[in-house]
PDB file of N, CA, C and O in Angstrom, chain B, residues numbered from 101:
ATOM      1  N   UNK B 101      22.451 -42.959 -10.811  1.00  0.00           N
ATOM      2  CA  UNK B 101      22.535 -42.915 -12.249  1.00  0.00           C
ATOM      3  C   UNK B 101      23.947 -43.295 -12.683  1.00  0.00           C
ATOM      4  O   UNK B 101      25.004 -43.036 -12.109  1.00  0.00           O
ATOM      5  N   UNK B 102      23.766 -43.880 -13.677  1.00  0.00           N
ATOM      6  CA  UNK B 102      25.585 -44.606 -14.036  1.00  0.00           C
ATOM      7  C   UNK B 102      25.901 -43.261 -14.947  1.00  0.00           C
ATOM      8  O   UNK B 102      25.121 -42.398 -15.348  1.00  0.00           O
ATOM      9  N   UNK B 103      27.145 -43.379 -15.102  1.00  0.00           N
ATOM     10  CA  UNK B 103      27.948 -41.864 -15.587  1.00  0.00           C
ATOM     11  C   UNK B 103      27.755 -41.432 -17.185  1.00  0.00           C
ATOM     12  O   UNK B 103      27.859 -40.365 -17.791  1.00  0.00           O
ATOM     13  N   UNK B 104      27.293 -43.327 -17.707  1.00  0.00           N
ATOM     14  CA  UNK B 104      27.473 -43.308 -19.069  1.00  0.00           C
ATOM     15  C   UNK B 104      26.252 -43.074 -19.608  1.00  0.00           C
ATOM     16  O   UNK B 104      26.419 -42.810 -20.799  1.00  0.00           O
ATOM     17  N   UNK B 105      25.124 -43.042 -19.317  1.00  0.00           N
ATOM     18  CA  UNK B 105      23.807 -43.454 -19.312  1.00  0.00           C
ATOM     19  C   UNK B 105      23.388 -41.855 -19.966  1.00  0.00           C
ATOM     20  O   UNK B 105      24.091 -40.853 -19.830  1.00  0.00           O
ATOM     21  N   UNK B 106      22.372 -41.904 -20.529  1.00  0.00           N
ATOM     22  CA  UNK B 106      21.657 -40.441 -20.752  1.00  0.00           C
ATOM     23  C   UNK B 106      20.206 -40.423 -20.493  1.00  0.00           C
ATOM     24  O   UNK B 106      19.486 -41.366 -20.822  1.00  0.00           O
ATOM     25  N   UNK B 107      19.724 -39.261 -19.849  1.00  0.00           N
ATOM     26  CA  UNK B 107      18.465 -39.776 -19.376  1.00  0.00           C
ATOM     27  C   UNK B 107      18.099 -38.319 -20.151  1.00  0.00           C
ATOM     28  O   UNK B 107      18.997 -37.496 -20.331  1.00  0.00           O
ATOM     29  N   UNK B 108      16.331 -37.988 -20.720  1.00  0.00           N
ATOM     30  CA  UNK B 108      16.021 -37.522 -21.088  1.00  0.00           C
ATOM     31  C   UNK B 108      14.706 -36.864 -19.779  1.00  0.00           C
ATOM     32  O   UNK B 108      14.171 -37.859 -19.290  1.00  0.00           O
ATOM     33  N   UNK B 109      14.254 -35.858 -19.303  1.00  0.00           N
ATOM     34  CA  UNK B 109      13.445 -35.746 -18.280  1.00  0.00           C
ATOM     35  C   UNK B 109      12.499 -34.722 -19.430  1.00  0.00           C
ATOM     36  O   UNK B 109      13.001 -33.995 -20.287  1.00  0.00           O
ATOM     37  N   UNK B 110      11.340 -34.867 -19.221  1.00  0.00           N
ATOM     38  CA  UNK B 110      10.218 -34.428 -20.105  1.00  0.00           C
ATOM     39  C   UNK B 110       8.618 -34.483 -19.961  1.00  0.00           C
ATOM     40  O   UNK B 110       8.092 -35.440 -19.391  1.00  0.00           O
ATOM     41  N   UNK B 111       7.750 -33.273 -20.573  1.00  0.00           N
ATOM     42  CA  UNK B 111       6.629 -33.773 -20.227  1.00  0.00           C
ATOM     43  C   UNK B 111       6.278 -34.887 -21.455  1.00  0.00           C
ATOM     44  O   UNK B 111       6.656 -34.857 -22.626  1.00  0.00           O
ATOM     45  N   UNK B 112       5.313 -36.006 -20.686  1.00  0.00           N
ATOM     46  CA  UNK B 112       5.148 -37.179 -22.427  1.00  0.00           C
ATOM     47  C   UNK B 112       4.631 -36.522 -23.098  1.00  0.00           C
ATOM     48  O   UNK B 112       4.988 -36.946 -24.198  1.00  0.00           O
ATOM     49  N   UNK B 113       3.732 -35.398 -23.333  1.00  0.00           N
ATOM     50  CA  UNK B 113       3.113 -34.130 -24.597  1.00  0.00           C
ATOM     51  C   UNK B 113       3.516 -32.878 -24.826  1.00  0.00           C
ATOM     52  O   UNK B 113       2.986 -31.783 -24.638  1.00  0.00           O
ATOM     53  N   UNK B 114       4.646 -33.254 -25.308  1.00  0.00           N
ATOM     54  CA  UNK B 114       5.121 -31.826 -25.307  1.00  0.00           C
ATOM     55  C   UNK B 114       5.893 -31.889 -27.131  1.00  0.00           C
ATOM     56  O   UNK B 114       6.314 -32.963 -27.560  1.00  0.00           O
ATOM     57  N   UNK B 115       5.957 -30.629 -27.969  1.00  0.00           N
ATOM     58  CA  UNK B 115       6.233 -30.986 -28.891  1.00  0.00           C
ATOM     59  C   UNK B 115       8.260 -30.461 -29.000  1.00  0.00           C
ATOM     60  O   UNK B 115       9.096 -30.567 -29.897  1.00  0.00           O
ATOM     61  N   UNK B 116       8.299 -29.953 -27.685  1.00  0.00           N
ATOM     62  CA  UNK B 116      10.274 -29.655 -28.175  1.00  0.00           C
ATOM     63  C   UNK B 116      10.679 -31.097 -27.333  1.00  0.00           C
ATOM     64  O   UNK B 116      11.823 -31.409 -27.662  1.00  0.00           O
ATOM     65  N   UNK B 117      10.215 -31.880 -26.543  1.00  0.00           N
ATOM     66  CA  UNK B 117      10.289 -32.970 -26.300  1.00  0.00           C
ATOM     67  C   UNK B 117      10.310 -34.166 -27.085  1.00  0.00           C
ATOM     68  O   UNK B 117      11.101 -35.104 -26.975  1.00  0.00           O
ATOM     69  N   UNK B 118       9.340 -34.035 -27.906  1.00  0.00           N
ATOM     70  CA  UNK B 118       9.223 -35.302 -29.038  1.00  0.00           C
ATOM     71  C   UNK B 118      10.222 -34.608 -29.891  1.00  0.00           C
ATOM     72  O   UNK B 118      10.837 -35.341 -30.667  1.00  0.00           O
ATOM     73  N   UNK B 119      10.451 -33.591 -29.901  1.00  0.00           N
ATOM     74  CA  UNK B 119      11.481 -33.234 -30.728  1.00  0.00           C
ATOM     75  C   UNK B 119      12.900 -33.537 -30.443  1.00  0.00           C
ATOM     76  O   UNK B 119      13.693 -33.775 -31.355  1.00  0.00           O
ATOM     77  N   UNK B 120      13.290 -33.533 -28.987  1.00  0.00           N
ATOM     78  CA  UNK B 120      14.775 -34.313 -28.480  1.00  0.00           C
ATOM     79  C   UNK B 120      14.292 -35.920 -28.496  1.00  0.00           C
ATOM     80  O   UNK B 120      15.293 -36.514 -28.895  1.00  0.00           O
ATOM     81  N   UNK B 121      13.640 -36.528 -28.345  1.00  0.00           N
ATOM     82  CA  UNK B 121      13.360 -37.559 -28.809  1.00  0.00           C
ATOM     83  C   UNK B 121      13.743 -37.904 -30.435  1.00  0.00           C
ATOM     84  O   UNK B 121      14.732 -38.513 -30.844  1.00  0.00           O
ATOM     85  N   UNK B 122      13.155 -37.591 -30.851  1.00  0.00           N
ATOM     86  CA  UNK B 122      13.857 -37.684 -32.470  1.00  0.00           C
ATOM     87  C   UNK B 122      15.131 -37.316 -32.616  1.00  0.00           C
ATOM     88  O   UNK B 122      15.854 -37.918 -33.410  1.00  0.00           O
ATOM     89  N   UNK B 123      15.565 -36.320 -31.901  1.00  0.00           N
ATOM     90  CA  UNK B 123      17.157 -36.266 -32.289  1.00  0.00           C
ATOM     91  C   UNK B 123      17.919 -37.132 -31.884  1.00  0.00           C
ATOM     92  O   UNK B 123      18.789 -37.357 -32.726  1.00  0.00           O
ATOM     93  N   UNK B 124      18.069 -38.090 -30.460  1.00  0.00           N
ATOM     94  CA  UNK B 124      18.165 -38.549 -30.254  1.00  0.00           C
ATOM     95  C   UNK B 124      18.203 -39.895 -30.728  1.00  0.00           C
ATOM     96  O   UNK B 124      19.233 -40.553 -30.575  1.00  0.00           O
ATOM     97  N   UNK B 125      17.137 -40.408 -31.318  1.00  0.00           N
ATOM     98  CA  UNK B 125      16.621 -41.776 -31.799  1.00  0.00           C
ATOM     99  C   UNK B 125      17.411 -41.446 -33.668  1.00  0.00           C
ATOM    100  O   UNK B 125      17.741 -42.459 -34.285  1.00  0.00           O
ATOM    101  N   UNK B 126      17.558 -40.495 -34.140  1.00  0.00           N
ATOM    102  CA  UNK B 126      17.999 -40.081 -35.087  1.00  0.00           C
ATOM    103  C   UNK B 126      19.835 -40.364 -35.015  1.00  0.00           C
ATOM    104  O   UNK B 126      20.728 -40.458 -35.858  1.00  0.00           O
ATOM    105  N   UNK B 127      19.768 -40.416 -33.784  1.00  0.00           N
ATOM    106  CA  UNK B 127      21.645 -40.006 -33.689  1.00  0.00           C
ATOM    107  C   UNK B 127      21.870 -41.766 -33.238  1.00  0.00           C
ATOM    108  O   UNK B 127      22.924 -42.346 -32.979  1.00  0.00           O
ATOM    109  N   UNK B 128      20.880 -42.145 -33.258  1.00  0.00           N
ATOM    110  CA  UNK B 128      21.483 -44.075 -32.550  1.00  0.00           C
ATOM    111  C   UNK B 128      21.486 -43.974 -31.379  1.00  0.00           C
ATOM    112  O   UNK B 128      21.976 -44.988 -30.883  1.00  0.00           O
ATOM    113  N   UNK B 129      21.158 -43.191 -30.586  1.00  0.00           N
ATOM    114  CA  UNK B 129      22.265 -42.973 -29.260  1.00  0.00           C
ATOM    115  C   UNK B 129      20.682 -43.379 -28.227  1.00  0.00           C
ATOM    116  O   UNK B 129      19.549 -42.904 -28.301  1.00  0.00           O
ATOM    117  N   UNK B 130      21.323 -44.545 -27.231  1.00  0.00           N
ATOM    118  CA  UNK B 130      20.493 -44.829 -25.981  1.00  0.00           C
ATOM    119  C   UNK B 130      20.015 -43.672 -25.141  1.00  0.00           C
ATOM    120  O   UNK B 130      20.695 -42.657 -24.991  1.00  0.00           O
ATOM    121  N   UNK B 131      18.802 -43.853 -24.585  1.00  0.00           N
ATOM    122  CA  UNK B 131      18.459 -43.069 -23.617  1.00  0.00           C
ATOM    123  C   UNK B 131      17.501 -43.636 -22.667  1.00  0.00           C
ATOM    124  O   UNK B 131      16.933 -44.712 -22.851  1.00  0.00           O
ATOM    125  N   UNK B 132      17.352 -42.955 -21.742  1.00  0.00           N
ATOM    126  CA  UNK B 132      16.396 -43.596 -20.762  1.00  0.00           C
ATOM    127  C   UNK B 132      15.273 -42.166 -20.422  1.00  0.00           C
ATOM    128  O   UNK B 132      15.701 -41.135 -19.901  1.00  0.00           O
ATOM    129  N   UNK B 133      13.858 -42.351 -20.813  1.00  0.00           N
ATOM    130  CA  UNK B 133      12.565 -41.189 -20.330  1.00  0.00           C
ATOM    131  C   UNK B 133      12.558 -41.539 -19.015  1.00  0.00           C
ATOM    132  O   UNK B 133      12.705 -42.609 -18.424  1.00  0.00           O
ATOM    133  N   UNK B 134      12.248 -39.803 -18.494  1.00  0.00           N
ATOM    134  CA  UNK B 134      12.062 -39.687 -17.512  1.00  0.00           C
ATOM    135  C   UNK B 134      10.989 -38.701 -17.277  1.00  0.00           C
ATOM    136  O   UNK B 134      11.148 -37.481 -17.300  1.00  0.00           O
ATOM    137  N   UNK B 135       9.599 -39.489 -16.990  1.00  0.00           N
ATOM    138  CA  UNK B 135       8.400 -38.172 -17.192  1.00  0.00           C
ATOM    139  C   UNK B 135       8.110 -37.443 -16.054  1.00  0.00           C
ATOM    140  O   UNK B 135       8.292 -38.048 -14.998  1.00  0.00           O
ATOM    141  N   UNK B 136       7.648 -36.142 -15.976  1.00  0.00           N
ATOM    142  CA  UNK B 136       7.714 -35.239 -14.559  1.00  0.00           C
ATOM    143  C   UNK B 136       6.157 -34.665 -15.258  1.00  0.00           C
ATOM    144  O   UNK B 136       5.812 -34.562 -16.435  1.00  0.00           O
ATOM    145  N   UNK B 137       5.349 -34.324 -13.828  1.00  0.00           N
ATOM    146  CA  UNK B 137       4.268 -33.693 -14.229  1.00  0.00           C
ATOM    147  C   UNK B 137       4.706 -32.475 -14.329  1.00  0.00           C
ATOM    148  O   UNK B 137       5.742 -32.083 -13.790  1.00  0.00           O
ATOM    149  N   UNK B 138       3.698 -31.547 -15.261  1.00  0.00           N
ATOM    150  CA  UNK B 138       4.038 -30.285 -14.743  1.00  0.00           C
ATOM    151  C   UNK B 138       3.488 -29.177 -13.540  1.00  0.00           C
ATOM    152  O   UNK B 138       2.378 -29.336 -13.033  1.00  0.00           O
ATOM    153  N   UNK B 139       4.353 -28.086 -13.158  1.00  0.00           N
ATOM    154  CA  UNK B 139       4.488 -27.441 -11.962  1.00  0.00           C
ATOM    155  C   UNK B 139       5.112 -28.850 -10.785  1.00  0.00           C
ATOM    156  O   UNK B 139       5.627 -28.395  -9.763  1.00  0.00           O
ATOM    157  N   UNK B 140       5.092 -30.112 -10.860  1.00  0.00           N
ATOM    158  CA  UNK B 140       6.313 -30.002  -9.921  1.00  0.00           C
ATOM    159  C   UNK B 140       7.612 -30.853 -10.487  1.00  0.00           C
ATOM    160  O   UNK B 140       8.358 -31.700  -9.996  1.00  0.00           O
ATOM    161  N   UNK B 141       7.521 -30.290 -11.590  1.00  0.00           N
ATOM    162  CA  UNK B 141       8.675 -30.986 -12.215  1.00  0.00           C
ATOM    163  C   UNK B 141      10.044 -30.128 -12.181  1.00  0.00           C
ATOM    164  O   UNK B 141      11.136 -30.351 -12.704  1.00  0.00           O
ATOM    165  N   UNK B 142       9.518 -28.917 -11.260  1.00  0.00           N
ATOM    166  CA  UNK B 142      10.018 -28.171 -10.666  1.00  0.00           C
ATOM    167  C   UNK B 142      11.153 -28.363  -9.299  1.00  0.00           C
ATOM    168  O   UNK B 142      12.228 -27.901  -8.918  1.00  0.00           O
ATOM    169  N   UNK B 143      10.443 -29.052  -9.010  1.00  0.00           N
ATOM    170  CA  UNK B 143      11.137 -29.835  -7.842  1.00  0.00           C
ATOM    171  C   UNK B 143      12.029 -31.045  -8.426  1.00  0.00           C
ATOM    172  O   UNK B 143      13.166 -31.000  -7.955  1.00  0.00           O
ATOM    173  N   UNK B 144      11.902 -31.718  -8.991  1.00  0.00           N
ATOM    174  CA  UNK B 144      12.749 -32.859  -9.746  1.00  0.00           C
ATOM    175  C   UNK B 144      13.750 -31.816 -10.360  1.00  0.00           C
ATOM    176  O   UNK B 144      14.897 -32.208 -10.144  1.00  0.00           O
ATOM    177  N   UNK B 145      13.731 -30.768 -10.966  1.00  0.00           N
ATOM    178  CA  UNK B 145      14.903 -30.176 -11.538  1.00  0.00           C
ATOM    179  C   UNK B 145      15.863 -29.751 -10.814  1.00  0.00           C
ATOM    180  O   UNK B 145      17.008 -29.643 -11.254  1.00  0.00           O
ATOM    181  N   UNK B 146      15.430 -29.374  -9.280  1.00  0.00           N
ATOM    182  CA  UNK B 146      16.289 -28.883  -8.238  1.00  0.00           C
ATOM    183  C   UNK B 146      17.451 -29.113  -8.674  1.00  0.00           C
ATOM    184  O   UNK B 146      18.094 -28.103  -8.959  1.00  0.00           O
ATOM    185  N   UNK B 147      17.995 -30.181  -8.841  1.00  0.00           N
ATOM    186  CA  UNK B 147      19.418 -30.576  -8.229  1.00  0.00           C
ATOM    187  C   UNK B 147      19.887 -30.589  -9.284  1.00  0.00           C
ATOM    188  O   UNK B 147      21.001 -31.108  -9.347  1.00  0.00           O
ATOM    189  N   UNK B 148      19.219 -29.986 -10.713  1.00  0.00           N
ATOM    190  CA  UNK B 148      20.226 -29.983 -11.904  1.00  0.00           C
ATOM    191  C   UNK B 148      20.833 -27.993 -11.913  1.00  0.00           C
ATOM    192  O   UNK B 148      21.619 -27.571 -12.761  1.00  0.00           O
ATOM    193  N   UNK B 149      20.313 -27.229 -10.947  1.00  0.00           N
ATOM    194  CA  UNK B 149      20.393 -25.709 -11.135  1.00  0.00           C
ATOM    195  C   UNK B 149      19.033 -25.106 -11.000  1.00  0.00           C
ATOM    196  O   UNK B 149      17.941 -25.571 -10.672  1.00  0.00           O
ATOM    197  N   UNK B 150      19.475 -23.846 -11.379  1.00  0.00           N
ATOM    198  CA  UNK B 150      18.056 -23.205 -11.340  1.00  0.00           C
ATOM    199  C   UNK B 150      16.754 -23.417 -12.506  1.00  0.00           C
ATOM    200  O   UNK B 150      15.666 -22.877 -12.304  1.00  0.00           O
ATOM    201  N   UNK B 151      17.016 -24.278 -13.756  1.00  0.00           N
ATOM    202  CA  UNK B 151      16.274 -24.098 -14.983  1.00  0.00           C
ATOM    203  C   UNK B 151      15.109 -24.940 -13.983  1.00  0.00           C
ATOM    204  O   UNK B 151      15.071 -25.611 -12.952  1.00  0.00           O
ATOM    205  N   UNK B 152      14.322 -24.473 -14.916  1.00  0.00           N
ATOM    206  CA  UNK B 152      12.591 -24.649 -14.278  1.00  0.00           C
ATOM    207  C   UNK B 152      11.684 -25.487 -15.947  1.00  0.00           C
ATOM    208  O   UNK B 152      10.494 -25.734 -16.141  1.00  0.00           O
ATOM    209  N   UNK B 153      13.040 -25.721 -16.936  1.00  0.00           N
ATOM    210  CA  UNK B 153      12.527 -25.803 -18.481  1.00  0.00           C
ATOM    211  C   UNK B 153      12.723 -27.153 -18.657  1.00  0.00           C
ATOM    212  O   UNK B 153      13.405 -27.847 -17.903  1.00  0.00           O
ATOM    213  N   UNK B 154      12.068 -27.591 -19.757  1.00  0.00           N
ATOM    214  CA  UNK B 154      11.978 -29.066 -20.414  1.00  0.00           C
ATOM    215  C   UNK B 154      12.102 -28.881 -21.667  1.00  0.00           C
ATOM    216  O   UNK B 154      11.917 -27.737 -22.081  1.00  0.00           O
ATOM    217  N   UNK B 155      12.457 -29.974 -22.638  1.00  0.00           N
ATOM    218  CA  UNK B 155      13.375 -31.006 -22.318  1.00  0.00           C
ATOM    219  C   UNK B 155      14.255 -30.616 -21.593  1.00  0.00           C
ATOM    220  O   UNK B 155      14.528 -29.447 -21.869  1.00  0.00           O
ATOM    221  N   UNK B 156      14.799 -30.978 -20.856  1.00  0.00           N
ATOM    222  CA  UNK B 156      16.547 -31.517 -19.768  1.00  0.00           C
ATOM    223  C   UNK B 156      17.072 -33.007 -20.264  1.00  0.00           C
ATOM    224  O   UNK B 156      16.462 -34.058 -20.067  1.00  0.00           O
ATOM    225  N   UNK B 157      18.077 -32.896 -20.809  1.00  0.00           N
ATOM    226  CA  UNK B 157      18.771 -34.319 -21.052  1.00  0.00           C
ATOM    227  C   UNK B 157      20.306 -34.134 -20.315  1.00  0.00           C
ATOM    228  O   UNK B 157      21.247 -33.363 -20.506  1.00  0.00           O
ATOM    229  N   UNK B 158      20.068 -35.151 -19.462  1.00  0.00           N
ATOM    230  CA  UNK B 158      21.515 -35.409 -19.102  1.00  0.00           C
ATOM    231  C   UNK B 158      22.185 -36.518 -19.628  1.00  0.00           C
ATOM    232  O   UNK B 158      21.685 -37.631 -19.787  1.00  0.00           O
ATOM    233  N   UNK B 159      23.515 -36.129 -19.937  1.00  0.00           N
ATOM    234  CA  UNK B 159      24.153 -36.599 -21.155  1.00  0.00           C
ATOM    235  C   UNK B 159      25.582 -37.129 -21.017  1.00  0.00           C
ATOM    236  O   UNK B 159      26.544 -36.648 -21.615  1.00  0.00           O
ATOM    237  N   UNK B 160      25.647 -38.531 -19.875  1.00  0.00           N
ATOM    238  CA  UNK B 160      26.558 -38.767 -18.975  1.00  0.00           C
ATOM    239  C   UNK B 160      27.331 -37.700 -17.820  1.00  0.00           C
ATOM    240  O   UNK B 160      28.503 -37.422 -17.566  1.00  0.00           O
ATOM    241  N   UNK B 161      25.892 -37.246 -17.243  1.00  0.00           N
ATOM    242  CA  UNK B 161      26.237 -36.197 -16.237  1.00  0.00           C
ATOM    243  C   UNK B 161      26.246 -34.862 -16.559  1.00  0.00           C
ATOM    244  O   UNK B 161      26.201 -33.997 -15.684  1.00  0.00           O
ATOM    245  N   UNK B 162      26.309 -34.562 -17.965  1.00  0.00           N
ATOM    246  CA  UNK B 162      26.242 -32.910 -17.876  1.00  0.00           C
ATOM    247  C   UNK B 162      24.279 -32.579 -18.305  1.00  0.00           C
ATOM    248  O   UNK B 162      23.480 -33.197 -19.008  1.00  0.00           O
ATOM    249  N   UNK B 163      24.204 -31.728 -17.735  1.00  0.00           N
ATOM    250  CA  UNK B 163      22.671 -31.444 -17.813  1.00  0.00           C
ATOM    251  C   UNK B 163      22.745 -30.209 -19.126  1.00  0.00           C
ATOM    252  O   UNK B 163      23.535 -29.277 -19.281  1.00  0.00           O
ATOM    253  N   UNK B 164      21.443 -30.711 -20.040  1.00  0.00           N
ATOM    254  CA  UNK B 164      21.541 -29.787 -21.473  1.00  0.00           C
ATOM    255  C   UNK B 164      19.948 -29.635 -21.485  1.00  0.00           C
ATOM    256  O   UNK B 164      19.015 -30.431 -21.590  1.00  0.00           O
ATOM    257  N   UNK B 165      20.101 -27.801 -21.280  1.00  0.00           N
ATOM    258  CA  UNK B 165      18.390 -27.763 -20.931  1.00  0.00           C
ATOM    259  C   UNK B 165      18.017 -27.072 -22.722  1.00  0.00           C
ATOM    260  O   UNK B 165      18.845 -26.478 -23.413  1.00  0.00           O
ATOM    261  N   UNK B 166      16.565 -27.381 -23.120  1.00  0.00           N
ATOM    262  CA  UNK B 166      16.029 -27.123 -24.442  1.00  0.00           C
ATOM    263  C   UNK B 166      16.447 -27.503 -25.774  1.00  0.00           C
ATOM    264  O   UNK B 166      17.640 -27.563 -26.074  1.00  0.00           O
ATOM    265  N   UNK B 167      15.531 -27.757 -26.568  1.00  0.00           N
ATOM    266  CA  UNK B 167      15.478 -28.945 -26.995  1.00  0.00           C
ATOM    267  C   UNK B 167      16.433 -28.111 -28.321  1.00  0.00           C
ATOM    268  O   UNK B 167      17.336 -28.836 -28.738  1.00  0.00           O
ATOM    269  N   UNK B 168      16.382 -27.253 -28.749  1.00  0.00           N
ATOM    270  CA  UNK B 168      17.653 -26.593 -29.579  1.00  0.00           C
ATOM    271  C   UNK B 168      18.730 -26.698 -29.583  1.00  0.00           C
ATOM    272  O   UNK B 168      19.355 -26.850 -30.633  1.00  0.00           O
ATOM    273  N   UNK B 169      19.505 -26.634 -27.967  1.00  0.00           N
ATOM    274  CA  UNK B 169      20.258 -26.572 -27.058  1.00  0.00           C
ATOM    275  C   UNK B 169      20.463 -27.937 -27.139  1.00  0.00           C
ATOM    276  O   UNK B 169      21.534 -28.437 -27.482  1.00  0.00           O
ATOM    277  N   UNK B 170      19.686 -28.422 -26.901  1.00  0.00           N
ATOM    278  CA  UNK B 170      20.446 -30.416 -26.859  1.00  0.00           C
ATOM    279  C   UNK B 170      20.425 -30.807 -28.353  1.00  0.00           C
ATOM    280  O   UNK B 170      21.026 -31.823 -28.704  1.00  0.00           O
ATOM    281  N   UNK B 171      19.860 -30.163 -29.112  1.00  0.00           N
ATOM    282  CA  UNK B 171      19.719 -30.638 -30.472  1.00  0.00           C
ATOM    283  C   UNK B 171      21.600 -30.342 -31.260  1.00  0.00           C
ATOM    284  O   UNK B 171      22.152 -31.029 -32.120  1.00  0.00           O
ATOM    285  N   UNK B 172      22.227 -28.895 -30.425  1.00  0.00           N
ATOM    286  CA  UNK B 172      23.489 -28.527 -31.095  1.00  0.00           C
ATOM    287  C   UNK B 172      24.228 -29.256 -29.930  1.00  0.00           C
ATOM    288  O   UNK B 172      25.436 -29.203 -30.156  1.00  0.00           O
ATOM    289  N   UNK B 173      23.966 -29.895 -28.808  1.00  0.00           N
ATOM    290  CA  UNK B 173      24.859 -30.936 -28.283  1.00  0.00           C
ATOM    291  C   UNK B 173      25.089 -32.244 -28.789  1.00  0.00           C
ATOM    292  O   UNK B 173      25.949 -33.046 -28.425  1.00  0.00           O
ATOM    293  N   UNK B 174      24.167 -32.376 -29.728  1.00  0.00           N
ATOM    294  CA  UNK B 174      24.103 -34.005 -29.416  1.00  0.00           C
ATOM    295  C   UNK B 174      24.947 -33.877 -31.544  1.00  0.00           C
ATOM    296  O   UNK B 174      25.408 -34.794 -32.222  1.00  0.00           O
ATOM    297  N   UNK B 175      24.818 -32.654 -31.833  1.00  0.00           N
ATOM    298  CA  UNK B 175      25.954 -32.561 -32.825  1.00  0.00           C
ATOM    299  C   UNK B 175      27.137 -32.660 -32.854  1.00  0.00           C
ATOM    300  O   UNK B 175      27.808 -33.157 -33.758  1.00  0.00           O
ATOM    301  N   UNK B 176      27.684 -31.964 -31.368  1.00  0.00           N
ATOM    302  CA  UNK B 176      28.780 -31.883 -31.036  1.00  0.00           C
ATOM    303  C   UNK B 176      29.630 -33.404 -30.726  1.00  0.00           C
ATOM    304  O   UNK B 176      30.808 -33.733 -30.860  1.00  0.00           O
ATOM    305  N   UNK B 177      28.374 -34.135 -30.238  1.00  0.00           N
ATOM    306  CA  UNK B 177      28.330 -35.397 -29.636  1.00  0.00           C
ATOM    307  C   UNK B 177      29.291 -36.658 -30.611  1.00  0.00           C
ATOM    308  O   UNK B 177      29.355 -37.823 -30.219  1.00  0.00           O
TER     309      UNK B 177
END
């Protein structure tokens, strides 16, 4: 993954998902989906910590779990 890049990891039906989606697409700002089924999207989260939750946006490397939570990052942003 390049450092600058932001990737969004999510289920595609989920509604706090379409909701970092809009914040996102709201703020201008690029991203790249990344869809995980659920129960083993569990395993894809491994290597961000222990969260087991979606949305996860990583946001040139820092990982920002829930979609509230990325919603007051991407303010900060």
């Amino acid at each position: 993954m390049i450092d600058s890049e932001r990737v969004l990891y999510q289920f595609p039906i989920s509604h706090y998902c379409e909701k970092t989606r809009w914040n996102l697409d709201a703020k201008g700002l690029s991203f790249r989906v990344h869809d995980v089924l659920p129960g083993l999207h569990m395993l894809s989260l491994r290597r961000f910590g222990k969260t087991t939750t979606l949305p996860l946006l990583v946001d040139r490397g820092t990982p920002v779990v829930d979609s509230a939570n990325i919603a007051h990052h991407l303010k900060r942003s």
